[in-house]
C-alpha positions in Angstrom: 18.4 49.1 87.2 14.7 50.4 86.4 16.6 53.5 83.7 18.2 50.5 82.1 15.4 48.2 81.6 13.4 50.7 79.6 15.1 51.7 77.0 16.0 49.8 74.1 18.3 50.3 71.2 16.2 50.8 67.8 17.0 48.2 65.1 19.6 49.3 62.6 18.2 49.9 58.9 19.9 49.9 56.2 18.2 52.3 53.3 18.7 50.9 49.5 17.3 53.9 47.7 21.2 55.9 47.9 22.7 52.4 47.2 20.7 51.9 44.0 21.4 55.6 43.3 24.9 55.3 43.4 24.7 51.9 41.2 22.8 53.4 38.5 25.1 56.3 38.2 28.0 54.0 38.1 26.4 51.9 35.5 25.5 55.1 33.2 29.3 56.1 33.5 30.3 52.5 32.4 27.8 52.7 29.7 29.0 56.3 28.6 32.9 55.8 28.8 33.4 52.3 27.2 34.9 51.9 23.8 32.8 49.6 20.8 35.1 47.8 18.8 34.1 49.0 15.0 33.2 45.2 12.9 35.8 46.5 10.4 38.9 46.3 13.0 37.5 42.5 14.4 39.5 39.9 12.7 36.9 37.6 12.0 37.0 34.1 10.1 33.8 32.8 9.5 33.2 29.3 10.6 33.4 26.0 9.0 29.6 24.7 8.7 30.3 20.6 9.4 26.6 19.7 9.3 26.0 21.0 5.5 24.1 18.7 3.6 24.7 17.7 -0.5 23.0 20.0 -2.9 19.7 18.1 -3.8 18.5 20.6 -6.0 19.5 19.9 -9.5 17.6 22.6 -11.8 19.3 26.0 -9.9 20.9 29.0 -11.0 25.0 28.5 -10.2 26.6 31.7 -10.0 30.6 31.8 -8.7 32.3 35.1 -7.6 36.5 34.8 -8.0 38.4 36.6 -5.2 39.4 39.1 -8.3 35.6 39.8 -8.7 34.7 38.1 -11.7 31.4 36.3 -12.3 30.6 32.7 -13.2 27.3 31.7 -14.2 26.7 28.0 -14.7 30.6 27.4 -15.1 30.7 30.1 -17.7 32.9 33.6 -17.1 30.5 36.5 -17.7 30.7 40.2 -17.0 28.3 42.3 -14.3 25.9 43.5 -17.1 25.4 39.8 -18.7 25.2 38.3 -15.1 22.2 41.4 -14.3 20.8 40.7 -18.1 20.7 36.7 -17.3 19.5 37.3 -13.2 16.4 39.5 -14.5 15.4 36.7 -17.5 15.8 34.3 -14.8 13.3 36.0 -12.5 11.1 37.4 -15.2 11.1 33.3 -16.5 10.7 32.2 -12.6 11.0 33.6 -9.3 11.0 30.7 -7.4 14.0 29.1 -9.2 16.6 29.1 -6.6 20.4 30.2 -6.8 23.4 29.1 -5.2 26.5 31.4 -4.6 29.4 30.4 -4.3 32.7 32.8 -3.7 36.3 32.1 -2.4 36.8 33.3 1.4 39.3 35.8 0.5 36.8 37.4 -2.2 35.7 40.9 -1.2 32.4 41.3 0.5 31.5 44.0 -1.9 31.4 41.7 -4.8 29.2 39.3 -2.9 26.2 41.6 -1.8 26.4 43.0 -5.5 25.2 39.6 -6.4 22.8 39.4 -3.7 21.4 42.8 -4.8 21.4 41.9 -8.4 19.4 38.5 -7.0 17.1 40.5 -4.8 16.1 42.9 -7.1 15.2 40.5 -10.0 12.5 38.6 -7.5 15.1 36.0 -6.7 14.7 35.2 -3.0 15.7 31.4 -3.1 19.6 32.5 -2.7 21.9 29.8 -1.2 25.7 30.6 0.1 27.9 27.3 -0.5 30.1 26.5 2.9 33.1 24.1 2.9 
């Protein structure tokens, strides 16, 4: 009975450093292997803004872009080079003056950020998008 008394099993252990080893590799393989989806395959329909207040603003650029890509300033069809000409008299006149777009949802983006850009670059940072 003595040999039994003095020995005594040693306390099992289990060592992390191989587990966390193993779950970082795992995790750089996941990383490494998945597939993005590219924003131009995503179907994506912007949302309907329900909390959008009335315009209060009443002395404001309007400029509308038509899904076929023409331009509208203050109700009025104009081309790209009178809608620049008019943007850059309008910040030269006052850059704080602000501007609301407005453009159909099926328009092309393209035709939007052109407008941005013309807005941008003419000190014309108050720009608005109009929601539904």
């Amino acid at each position: 009975m003595s040999l039994l008394v003095g020995k005594r099993r040693k306390k099992g252990e289990i060592n992390i450093v191989p587990l966390v080893d193993v779950l970082m590799v795992l995790i750089f393989f996941f990383l490494m292997t998945m597939q993005f989806k590219h924003v131009d395959v995503l179907n994506i329909t912007p949302p309907q803004i329900e909390t959008a207040g009335r315009n209060m603003v009443t002395d404001q650029i309007l400029i509308a872009v038509s899904p076929e890509g023409e331009f509208y300033l203050n109700n009025t069809l104009v081309t790209g080079e009178v809608l620049e000409q008019a943007l850059q008299i309008a910040g030269d006149a006052n850059p704080e003056q602000p501007v609301l777009l407005i453009s159909d949802e099926e328009t092309p983006l393209k035709h939007v950020t052109q407008v941005l850009d013309w807005c941008r670059a003419n000190q014309l940072n108050k720009i608005r998008l109009k929601s539904r």
